[in-house]
N, CA, C and O atoms as a GROMACS GRO file, in nm:
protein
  580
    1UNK      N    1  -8.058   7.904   2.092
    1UNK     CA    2  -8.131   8.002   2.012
    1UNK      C    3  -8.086   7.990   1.867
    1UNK      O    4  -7.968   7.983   1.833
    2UNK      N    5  -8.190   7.987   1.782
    2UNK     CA    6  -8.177   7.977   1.629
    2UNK      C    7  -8.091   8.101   1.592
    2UNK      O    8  -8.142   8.210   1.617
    3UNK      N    9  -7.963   8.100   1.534
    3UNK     CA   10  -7.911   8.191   1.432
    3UNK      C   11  -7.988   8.293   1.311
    3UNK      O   12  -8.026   8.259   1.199
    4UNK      N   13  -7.994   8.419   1.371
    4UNK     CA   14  -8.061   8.469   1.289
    4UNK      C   15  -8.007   8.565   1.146
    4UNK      O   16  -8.097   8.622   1.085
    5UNK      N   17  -7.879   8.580   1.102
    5UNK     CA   18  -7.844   8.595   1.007
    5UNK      C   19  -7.680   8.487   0.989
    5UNK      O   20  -7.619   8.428   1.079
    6UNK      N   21  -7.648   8.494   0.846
    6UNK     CA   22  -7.510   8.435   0.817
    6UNK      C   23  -7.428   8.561   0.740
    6UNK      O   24  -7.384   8.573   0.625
    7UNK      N   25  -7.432   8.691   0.914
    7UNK     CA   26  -7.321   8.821   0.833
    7UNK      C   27  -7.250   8.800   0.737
    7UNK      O   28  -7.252   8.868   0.634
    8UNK      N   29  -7.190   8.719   0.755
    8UNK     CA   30  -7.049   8.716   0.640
    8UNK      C   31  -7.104   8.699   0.483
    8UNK      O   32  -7.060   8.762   0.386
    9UNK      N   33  -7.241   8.569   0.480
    9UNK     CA   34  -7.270   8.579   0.343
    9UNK      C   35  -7.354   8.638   0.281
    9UNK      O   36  -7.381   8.632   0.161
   10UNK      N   37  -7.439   8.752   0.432
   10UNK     CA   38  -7.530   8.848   0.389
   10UNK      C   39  -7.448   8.976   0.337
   10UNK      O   40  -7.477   9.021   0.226
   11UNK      N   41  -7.338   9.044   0.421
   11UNK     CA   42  -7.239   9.174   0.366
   11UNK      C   43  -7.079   9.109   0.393
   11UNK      O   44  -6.986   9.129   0.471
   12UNK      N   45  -7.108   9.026   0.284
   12UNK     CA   46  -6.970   9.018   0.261
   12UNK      C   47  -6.838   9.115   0.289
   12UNK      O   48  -6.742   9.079   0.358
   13UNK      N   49  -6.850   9.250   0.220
   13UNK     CA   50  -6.763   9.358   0.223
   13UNK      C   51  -6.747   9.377   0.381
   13UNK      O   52  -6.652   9.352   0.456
   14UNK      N   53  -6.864   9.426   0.402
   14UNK     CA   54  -6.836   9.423   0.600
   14UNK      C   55  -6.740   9.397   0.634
   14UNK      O   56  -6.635   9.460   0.646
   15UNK      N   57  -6.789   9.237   0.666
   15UNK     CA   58  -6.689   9.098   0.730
   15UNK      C   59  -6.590   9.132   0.703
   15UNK      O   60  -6.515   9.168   0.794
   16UNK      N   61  -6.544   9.136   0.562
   16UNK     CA   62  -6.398   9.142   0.528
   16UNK      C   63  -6.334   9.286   0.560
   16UNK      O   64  -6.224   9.286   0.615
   17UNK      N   65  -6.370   9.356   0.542
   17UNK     CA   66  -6.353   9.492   0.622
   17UNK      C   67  -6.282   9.482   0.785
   17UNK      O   68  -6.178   9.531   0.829
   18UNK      N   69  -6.405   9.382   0.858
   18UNK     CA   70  -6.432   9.397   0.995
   18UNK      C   71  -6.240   9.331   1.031
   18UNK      O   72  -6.148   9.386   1.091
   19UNK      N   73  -6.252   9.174   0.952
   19UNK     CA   74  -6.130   9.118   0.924
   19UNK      C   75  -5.983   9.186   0.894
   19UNK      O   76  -5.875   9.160   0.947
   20UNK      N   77  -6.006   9.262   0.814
   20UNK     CA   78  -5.901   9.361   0.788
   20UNK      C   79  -5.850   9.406   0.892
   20UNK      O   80  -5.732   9.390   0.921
   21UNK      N   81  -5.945   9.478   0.972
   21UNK     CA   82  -5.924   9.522   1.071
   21UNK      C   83  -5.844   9.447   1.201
   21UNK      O   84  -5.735   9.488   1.240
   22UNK      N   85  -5.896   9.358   1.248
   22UNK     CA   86  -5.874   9.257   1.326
   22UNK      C   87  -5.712   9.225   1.276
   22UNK      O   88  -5.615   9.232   1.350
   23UNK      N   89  -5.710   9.200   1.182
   23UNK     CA   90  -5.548   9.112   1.147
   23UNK      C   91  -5.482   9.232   1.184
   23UNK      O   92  -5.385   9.220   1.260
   24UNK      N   93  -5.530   9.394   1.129
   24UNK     CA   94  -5.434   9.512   1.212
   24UNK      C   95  -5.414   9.544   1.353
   24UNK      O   96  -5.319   9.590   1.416
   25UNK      N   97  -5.555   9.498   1.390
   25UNK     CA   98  -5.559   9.556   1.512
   25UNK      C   99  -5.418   9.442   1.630
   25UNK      O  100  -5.347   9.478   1.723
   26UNK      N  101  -5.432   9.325   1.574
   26UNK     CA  102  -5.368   9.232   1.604
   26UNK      C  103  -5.174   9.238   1.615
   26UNK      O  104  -5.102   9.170   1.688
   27UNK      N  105  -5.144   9.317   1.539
   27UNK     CA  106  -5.012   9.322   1.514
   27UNK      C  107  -4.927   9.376   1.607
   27UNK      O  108  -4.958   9.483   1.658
   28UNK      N  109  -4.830   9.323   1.638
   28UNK     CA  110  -4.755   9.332   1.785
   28UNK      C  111  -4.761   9.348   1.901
   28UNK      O  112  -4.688   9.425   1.964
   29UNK      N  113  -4.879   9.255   1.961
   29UNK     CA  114  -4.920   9.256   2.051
   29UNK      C  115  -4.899   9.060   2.116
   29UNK      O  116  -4.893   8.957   2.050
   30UNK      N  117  -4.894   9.083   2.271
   30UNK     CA  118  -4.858   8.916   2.261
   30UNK      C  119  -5.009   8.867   2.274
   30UNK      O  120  -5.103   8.920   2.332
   31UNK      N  121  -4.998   8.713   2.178
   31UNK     CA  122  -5.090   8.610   2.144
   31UNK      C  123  -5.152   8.598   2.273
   31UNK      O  124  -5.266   8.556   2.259
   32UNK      N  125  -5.122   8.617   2.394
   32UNK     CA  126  -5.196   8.554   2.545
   32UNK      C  127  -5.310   8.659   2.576
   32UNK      O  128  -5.429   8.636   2.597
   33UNK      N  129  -5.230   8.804   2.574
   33UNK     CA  130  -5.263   8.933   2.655
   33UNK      C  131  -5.409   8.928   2.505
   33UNK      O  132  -5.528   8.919   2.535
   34UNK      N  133  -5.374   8.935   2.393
   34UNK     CA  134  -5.494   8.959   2.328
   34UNK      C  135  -5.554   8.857   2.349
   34UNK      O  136  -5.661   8.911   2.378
   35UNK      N  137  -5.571   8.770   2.356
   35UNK     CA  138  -5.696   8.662   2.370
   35UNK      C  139  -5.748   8.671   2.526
   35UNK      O  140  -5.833   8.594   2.570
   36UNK      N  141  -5.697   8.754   2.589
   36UNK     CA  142  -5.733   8.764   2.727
   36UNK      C  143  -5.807   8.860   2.741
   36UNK      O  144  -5.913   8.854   2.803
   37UNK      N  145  -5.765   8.958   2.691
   37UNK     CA  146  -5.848   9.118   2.636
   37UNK      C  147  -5.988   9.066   2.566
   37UNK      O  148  -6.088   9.136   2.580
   38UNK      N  149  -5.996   8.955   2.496
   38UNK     CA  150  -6.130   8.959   2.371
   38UNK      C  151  -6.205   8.848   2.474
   38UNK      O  152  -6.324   8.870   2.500
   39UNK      N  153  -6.149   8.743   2.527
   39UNK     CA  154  -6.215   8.710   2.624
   39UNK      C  155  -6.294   8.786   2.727
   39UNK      O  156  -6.405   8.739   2.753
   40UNK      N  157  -6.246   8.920   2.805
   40UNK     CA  158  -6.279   8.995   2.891
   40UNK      C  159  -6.380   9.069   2.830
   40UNK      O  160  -6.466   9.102   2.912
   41UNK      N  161  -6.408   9.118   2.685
   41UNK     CA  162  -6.516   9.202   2.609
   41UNK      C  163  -6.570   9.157   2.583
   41UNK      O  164  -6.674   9.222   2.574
   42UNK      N  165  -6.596   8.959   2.522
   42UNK     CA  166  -6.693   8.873   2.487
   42UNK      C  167  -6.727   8.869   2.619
   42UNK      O  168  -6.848   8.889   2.619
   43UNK      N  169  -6.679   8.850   2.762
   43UNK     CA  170  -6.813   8.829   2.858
   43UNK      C  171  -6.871   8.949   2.898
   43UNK      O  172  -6.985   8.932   2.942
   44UNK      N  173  -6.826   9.087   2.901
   44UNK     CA  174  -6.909   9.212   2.929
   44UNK      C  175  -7.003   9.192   2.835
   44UNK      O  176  -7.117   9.202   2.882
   45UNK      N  177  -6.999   9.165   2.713
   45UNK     CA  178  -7.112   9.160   2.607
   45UNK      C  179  -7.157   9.038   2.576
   45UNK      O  180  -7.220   9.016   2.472
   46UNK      N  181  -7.117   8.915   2.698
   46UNK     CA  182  -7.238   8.807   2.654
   46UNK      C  183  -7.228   8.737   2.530
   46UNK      O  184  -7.307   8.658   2.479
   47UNK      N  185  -7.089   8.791   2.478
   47UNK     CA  186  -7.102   8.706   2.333
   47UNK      C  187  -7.056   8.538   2.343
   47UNK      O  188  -6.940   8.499   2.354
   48UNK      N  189  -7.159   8.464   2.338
   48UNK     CA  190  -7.165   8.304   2.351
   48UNK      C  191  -7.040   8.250   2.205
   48UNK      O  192  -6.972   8.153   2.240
   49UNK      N  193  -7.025   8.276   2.132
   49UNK     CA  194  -6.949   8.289   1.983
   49UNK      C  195  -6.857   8.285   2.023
   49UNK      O  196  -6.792   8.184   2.053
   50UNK      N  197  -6.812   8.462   2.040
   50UNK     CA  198  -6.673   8.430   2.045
   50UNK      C  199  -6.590   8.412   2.191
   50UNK      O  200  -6.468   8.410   2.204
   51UNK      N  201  -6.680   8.399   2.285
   51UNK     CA  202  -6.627   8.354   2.409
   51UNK      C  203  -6.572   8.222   2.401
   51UNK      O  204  -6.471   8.204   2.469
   52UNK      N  205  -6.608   8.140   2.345
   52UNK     CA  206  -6.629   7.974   2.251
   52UNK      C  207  -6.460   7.964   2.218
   52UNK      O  208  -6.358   7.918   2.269
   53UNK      N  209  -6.513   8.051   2.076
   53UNK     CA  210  -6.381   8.103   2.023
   53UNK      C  211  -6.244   8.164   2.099
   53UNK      O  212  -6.135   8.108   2.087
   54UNK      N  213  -6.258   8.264   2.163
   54UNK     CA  214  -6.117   8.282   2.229
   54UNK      C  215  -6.105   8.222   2.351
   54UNK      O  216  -6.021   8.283   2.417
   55UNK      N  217  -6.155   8.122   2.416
   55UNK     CA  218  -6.145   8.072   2.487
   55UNK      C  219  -6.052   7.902   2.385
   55UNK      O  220  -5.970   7.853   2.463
   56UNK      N  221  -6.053   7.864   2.318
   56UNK     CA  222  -5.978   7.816   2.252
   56UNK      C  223  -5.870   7.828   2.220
   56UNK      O  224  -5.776   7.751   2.236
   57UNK      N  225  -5.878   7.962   2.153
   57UNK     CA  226  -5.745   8.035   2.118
   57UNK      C  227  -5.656   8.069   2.200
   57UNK      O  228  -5.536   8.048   2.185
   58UNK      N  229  -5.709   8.123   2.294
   58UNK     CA  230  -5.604   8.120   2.431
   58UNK      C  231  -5.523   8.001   2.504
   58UNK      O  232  -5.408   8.001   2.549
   59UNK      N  233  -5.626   7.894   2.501
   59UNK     CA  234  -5.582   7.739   2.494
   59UNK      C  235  -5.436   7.736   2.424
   59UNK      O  236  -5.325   7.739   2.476
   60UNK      N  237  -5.476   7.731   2.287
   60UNK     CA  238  -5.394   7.712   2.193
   60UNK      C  239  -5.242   7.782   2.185
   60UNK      O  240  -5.131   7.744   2.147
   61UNK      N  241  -5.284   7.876   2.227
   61UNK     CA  242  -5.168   8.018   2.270
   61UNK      C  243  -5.071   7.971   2.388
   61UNK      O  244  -4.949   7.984   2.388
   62UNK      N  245  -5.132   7.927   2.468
   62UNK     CA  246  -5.071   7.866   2.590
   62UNK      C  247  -5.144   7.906   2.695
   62UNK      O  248  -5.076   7.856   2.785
   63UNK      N  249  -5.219   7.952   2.740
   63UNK     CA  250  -5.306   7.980   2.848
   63UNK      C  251  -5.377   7.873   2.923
   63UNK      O  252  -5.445   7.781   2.878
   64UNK      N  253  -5.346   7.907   3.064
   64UNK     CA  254  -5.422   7.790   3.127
   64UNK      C  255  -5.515   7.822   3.199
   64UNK      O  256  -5.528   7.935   3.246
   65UNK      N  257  -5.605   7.713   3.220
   65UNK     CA  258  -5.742   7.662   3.249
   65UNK      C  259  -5.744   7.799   3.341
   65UNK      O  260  -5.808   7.896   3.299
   66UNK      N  261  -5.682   7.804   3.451
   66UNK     CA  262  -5.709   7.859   3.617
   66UNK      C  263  -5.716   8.001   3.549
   66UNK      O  264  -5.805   8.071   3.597
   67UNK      N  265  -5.641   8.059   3.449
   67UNK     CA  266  -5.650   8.172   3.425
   67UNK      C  267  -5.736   8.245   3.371
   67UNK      O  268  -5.752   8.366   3.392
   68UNK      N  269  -5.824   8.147   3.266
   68UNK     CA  270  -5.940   8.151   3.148
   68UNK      C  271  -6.075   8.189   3.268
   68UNK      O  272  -6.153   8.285   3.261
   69UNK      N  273  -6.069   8.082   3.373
   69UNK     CA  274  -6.168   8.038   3.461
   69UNK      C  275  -6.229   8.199   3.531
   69UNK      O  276  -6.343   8.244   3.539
   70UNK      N  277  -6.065   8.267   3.585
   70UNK     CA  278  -6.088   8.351   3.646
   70UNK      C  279  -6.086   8.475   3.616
   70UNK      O  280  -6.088   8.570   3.694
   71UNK      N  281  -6.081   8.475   3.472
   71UNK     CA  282  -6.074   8.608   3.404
   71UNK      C  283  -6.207   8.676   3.438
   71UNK      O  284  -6.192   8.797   3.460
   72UNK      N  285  -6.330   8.633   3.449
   72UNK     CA  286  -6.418   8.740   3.482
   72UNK      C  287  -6.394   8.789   3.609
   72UNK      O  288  -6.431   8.906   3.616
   73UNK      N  289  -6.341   8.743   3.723
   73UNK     CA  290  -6.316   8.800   3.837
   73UNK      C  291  -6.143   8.879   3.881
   73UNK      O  292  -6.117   8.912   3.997
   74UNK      N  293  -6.054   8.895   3.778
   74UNK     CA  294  -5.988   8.934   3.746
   74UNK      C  295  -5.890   9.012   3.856
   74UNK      O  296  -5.780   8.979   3.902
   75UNK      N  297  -5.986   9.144   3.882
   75UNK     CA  298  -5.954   9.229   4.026
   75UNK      C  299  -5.917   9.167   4.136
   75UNK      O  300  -5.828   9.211   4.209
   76UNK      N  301  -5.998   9.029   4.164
   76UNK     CA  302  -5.956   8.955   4.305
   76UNK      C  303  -5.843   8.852   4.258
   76UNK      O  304  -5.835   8.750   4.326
   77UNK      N  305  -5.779   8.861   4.178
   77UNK     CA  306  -5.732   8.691   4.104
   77UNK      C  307  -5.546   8.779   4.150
   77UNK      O  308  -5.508   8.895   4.166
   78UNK      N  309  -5.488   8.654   4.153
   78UNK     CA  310  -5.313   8.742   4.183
   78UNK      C  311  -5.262   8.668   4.063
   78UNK      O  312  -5.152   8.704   4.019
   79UNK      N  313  -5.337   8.548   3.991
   79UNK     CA  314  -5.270   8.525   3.862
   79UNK      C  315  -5.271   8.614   3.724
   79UNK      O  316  -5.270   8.575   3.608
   80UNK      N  317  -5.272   8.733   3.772
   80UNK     CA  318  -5.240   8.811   3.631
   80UNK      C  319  -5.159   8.936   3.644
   80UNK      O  320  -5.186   9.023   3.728
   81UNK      N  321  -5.060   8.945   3.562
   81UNK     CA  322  -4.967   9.055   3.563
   81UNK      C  323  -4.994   9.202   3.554
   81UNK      O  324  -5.085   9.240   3.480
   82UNK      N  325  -4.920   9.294   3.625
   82UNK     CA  326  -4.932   9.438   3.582
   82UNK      C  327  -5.004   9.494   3.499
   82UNK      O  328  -5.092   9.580   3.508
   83UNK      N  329  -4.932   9.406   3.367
   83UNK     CA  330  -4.947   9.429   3.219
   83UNK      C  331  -5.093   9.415   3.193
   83UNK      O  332  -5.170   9.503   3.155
   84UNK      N  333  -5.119   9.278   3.222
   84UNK     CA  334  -5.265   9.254   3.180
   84UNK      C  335  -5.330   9.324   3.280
   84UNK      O  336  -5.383   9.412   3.211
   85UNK      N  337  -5.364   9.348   3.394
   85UNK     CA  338  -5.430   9.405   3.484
   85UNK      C  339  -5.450   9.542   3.356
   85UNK      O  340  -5.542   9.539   3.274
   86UNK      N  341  -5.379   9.617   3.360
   86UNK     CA  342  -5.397   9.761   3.284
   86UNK      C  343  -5.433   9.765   3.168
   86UNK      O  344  -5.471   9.864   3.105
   87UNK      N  345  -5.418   9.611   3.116
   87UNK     CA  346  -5.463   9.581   2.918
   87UNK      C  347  -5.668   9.564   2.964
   87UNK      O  348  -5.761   9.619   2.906
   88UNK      N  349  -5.675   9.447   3.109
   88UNK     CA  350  -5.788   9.457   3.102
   88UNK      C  351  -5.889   9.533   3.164
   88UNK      O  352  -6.009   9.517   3.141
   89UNK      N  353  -5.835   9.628   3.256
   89UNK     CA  354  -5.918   9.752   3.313
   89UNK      C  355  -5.947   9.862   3.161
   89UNK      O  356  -6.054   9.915   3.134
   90UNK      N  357  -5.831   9.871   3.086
   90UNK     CA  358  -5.890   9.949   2.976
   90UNK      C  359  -5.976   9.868   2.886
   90UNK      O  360  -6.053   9.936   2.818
   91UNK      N  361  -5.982   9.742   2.869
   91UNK     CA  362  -6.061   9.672   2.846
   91UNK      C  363  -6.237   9.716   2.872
   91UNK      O  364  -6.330   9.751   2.798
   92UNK      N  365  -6.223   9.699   2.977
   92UNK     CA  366  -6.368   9.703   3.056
   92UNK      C  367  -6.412   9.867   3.026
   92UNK      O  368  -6.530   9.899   3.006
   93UNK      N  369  -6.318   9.948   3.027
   93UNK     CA  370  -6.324  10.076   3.013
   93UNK      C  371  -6.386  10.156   2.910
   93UNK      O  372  -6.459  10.255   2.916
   94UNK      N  373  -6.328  10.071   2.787
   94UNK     CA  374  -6.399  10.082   2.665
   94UNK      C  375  -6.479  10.027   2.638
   94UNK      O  376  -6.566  10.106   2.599
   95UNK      N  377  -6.520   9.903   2.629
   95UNK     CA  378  -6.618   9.768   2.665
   95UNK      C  379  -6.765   9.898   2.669
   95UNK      O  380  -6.850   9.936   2.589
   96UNK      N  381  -6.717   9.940   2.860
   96UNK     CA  382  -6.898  10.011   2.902
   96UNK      C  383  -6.850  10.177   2.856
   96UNK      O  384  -6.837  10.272   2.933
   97UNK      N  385  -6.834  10.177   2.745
   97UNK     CA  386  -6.795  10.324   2.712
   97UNK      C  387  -6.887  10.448   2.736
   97UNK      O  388  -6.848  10.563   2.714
   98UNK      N  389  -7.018  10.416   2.786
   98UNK     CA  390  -7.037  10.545   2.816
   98UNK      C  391  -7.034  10.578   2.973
   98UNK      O  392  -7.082  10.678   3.024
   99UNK      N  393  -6.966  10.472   3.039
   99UNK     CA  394  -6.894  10.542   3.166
   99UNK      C  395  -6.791  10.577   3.167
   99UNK      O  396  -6.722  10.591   3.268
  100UNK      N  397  -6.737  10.611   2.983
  100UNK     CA  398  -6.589  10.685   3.026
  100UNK      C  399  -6.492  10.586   3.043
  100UNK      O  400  -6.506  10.474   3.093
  101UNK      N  401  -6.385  10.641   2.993
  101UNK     CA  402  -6.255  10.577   3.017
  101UNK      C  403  -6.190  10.683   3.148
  101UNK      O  404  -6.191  10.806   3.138
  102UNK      N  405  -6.152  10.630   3.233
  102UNK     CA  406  -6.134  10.706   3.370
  102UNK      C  407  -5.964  10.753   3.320
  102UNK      O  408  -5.887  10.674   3.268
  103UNK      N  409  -5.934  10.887   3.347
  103UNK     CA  410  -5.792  10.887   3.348
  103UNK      C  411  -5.684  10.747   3.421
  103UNK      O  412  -5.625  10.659   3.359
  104UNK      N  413  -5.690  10.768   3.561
  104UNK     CA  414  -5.638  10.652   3.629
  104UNK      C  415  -5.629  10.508   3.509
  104UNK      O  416  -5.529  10.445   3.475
  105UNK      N  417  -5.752  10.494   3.471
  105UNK     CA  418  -5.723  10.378   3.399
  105UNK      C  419  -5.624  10.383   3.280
  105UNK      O  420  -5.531  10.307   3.256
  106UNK      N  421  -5.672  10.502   3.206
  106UNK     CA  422  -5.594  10.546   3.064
  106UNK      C  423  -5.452  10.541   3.100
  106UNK      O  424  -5.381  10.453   3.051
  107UNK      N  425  -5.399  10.638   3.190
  107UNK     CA  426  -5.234  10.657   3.241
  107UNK      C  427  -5.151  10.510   3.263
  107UNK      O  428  -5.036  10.486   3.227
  108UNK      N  429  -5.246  10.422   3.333
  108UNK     CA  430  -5.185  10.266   3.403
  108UNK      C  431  -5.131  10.193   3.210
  108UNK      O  432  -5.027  10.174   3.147
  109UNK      N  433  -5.249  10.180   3.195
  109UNK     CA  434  -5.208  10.108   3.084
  109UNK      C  435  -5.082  10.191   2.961
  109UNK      O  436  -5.025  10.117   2.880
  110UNK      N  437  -5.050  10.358   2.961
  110UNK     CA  438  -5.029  10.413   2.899
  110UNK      C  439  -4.866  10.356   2.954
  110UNK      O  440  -4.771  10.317   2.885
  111UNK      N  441  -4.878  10.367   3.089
  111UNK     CA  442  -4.709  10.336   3.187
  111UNK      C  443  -4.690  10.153   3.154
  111UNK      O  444  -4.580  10.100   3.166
  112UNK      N  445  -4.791  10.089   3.119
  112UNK     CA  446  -4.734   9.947   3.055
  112UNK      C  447  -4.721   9.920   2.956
  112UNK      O  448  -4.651   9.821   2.932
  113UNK      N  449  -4.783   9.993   2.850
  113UNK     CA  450  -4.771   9.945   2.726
  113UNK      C  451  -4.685  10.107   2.603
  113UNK      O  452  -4.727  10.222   2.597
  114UNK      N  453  -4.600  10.064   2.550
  114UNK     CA  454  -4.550  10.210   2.454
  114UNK      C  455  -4.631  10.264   2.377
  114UNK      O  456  -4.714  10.193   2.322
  115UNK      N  457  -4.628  10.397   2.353
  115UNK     CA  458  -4.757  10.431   2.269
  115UNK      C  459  -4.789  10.333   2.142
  115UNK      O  460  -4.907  10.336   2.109
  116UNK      N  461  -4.733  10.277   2.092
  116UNK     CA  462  -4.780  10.209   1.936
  116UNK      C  463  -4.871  10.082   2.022
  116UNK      O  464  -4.993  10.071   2.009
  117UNK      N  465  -4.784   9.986   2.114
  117UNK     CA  466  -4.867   9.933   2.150
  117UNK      C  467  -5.014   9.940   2.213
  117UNK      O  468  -5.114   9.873   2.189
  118UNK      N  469  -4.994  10.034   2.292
  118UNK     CA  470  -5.140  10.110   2.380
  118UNK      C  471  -5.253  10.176   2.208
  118UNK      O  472  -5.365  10.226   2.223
  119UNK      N  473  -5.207  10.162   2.107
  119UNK     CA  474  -5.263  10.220   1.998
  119UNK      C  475  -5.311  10.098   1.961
  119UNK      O  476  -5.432  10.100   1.983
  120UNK      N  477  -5.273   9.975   1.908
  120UNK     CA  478  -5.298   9.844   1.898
  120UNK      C  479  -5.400   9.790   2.001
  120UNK      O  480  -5.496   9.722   1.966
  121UNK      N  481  -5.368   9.833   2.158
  121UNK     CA  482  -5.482   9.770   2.192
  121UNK      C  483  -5.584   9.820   2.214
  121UNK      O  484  -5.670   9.753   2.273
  122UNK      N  485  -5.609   9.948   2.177
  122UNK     CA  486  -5.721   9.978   2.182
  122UNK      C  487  -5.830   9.928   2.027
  122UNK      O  488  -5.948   9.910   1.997
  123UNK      N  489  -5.713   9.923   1.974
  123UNK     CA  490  -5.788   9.916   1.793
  123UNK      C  491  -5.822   9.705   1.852
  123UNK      O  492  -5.922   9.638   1.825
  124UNK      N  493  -5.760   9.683   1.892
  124UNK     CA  494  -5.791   9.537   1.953
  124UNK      C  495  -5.958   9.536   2.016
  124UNK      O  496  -6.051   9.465   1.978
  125UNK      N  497  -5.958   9.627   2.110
  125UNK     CA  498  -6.057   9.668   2.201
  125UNK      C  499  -6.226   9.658   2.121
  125UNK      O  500  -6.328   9.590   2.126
  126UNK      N  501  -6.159   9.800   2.038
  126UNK     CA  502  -6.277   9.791   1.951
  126UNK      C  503  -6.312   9.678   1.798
  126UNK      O  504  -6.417   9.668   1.733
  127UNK      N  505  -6.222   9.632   1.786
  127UNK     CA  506  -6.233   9.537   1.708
  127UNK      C  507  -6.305   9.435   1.766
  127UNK      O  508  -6.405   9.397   1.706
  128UNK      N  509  -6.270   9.374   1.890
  128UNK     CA  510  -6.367   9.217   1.942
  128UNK      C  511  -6.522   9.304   1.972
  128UNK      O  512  -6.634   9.264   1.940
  129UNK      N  513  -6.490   9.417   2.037
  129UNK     CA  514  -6.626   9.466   2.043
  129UNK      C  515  -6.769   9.455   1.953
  129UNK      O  516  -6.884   9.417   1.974
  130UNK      N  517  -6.681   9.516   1.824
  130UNK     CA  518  -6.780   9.452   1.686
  130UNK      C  519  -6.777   9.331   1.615
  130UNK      O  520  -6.844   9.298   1.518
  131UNK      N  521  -6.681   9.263   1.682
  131UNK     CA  522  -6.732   9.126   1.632
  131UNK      C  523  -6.828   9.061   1.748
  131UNK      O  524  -6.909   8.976   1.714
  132UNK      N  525  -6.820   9.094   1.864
  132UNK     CA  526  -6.928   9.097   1.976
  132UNK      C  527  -7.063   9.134   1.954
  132UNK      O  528  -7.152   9.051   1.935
  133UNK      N  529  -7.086   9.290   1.955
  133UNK     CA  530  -7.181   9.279   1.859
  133UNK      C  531  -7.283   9.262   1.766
  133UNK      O  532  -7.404   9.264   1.788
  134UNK      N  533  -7.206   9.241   1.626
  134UNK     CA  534  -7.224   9.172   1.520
  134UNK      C  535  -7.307   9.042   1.594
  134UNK      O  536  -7.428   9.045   1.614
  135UNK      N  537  -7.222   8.935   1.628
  135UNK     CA  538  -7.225   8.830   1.687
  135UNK      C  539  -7.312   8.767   1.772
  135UNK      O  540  -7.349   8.650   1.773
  136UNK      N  541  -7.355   8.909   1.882
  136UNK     CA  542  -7.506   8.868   1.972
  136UNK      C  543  -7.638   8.919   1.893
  136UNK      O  544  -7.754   8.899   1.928
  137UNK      N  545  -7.588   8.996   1.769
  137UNK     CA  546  -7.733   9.097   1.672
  137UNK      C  547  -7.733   8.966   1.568
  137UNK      O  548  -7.829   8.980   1.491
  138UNK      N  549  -7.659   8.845   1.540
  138UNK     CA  550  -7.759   8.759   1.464
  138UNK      C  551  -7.713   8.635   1.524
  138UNK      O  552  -7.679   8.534   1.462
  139UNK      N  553  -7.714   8.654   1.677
  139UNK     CA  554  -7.747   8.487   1.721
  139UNK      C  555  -7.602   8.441   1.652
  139UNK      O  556  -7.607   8.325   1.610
  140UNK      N  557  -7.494   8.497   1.634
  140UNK     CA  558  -7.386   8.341   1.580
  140UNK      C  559  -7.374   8.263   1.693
  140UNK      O  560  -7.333   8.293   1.806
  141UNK      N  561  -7.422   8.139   1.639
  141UNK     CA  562  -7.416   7.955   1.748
  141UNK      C  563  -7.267   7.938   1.776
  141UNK      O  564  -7.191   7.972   1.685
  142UNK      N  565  -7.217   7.893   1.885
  142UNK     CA  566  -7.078   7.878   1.924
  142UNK      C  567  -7.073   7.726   1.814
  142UNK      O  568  -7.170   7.659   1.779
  143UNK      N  569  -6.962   7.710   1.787
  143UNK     CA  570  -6.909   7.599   1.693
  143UNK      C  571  -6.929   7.594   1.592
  143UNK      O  572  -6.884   7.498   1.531
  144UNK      N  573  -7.023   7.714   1.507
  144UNK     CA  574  -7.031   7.742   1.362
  144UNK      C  575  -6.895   7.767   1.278
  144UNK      O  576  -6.793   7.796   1.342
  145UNK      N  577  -6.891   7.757   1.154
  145UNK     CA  578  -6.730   7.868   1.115
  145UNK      C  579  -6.787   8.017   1.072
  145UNK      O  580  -6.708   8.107   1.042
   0.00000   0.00000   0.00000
């Protein structure tokens, strides 16, 4: 499908805004668990872009193949930790937000991660969300910059 805008050089301010954000939302959190999290919200939302994208990055991070593969099926998979289990149920949680973030879910992740962190990933959460988004509202082509 043809790309139908170039966000960044149509609202500049945005982007860089959106960016801002992202480099915050990013901060002390580990390199795996977030690229696993933005992976899990690029496929609830279909984003071809940055699925591309953090599917690389996770590469790069150290993540392997078997884990990337099975991240959409997640619930049945025994290769993922506590941690992530509760990073990506709140994931999904926020992701389809108008079914609510379920207590059960909120508490799990609240008992794995310390409040600053559990604050980070949610600002994580909603950050890939709008670059998701953004991202499926003008067609960005996977392998563009």
């Amino acid at each position: 499908m043809p790309e139908r805008m170039n966000f960044s050089a149509v609202a500049p301010k945005v982007f860089k805004a959106v960016l801002a954000l992202d480099a915050a939302a990013r901060e002390g959190l580990d390199p795996v668990l977030l690229e696993l999290v933005q992976i899990r919200a690029s496929q609830i939302n279909r984003c071809a872009y940055c699925l591309d994208y953090h599917t690389s990055d996770a590469r790069r991070a150290g993540e392997t193949e078997e884990r990337v593969h099975q991240l959409a099926a997640w619930q049945e998979s025994s290769l993922y930790t506590a941690k992530e289990r509760a990073a990506l149920a709140l994931t999904e949680a926020v992701t389809l937000l108008p079914r609510g973030v379920p207590d059960d879910v909120y508490q799990e992740a609240a008992l794995r991660f310390d409040e600053r962190e559990l604050a980070q990933l949610i600002a994580l959460i909603l950050t890939v969300n709008a670059w998701n988004r953004m991202n499926v509202a003008t067609r960005k082509t996977p392998g563009t910059p």
